[in-house]
N, C-alpha and C positions, 0 to 999 in steps of 0.2 A: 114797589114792595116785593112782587113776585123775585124782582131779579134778586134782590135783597137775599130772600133766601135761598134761592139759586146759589149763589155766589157763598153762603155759609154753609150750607151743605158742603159743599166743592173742598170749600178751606176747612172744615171739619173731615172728611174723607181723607185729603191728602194727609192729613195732621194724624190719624187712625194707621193709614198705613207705615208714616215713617216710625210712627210708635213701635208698629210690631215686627219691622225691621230693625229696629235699635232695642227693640227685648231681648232679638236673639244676638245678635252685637252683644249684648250685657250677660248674656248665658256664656256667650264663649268669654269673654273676660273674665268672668267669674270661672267658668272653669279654669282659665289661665290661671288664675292663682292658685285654687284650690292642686293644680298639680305643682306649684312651686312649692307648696306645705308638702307637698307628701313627697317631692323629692328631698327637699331639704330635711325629713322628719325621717327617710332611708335610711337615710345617711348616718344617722345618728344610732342607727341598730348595732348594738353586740352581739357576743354570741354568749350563750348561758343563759342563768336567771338576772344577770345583772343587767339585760337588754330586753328584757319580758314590758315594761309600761314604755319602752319605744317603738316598739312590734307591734304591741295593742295600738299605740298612737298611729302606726302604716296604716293600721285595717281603720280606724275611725275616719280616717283622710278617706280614705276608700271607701267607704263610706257616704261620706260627703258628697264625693265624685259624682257616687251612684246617684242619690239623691238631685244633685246638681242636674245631671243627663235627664233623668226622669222631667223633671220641670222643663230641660231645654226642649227637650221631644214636643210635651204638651203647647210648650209656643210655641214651636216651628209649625204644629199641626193646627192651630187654631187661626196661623200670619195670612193673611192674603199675602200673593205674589210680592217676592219684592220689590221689581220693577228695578229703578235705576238704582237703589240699593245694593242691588248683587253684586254690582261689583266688590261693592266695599264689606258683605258679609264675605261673600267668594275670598277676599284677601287676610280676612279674620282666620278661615279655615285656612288659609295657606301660611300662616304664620304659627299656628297651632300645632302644626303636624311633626315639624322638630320640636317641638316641647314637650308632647308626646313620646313620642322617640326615644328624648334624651330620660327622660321621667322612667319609662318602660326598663331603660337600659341600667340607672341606676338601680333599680328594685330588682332584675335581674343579677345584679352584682352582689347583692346584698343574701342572695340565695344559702349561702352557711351561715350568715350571721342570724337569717331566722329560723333556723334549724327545723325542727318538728313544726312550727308554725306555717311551713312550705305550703302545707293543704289549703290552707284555710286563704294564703296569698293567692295560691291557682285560682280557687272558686272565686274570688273577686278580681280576677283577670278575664277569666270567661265570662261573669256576670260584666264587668266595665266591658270589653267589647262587644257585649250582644248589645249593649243598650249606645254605644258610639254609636254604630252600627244605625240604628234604628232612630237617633237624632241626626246623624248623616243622611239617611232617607229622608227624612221629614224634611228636612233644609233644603236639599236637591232638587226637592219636588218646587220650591217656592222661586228659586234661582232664575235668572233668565237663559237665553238659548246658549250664549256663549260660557257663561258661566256654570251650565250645568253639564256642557260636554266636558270641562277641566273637569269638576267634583269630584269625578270615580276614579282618576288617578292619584287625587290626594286622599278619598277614604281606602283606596287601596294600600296606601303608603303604612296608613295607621294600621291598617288590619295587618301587616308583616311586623310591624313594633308588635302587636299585642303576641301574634303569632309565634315570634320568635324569643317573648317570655313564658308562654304559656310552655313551650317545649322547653327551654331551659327549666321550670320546674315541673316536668316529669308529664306534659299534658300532652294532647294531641292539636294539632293547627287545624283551624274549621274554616 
């Protein structure tokens, strides 16, 4: 009987951790889309009042983002280690980071079409990268040995995307 639960424990633990390696697997996915919305939703800005509820539709994406990040941090901080997982979060983040990229560079592009609205895009650039930033750490922390020596060249990658829109509209690189 003892082994019994021996044995359920075991299979309940392992079952705990792939869980909360596959929450944050589900954060980046979910952020994956949430920046497909908001490239695809750029895109769609004019310039004038006739682009004003597409502008608002950037900043709600962004938004989302924020929100999304927030949640990813809390499970990355809560995950035990993830063991043989990491690989497979590790390849999550390394798929992400063009996405990012190309997402940054579109909203970058779009820098006349949201005219006066430029502020209010900065300050949710610096707020999305302090909080990448800060879901990138939590996750680093959980990675294994090999995978958390890659990590800092791909959270560096992102931080030159955010970097190099925040100075396109008019901000300083941190």
């Amino acid at each position: 009987m003892r082994f019994l639960y021996t044995l359920v424990t075991f299979v309940c633990a392992a079952a705990v951790n792939a869980a909360d390696s596959q929450t944050v697997r589900g954060d980046i996915a979910q952020l994956s889309t949430l920046l497909d919305s908001l490239a695809a939703d750029v895109k769609l800005v004019r310039p004038g009042s006739g682009g004003i509820a597409q502008a608002l539709q950037v900043e709600v994406d962004s938004v989302d983002i924020h929100k999304c990040l927030l949640k990813s941090y809390d499970d990355a901080k809560a995950s035990p280690a993830f063991g043989f997982s990491s690989l497979i979060v590790g390849l999550d983040f390394i798929q992400l980071q063009p996405k990012v990229k190309k997402t940054l560079e579109d909203v970058t592009a779009q820098k006349e079409s949201l005219g006066e609205l430029g502020l209010v895009v900065l300050s949710s650039l610096y707020q999305l990268k302090q909080d990448t930033d800060r879901f990138g750490e939590a996750a680093i922390e959980k990675l294994g040995t090999l995978e958390k020596a890659i990590a800092p060249a791909i959270i560096k990658k992102i931080d030159e995307s955010f970097n190099d829109a925040i100075v396109a509209y008019g901000g300083k690189a941190t």
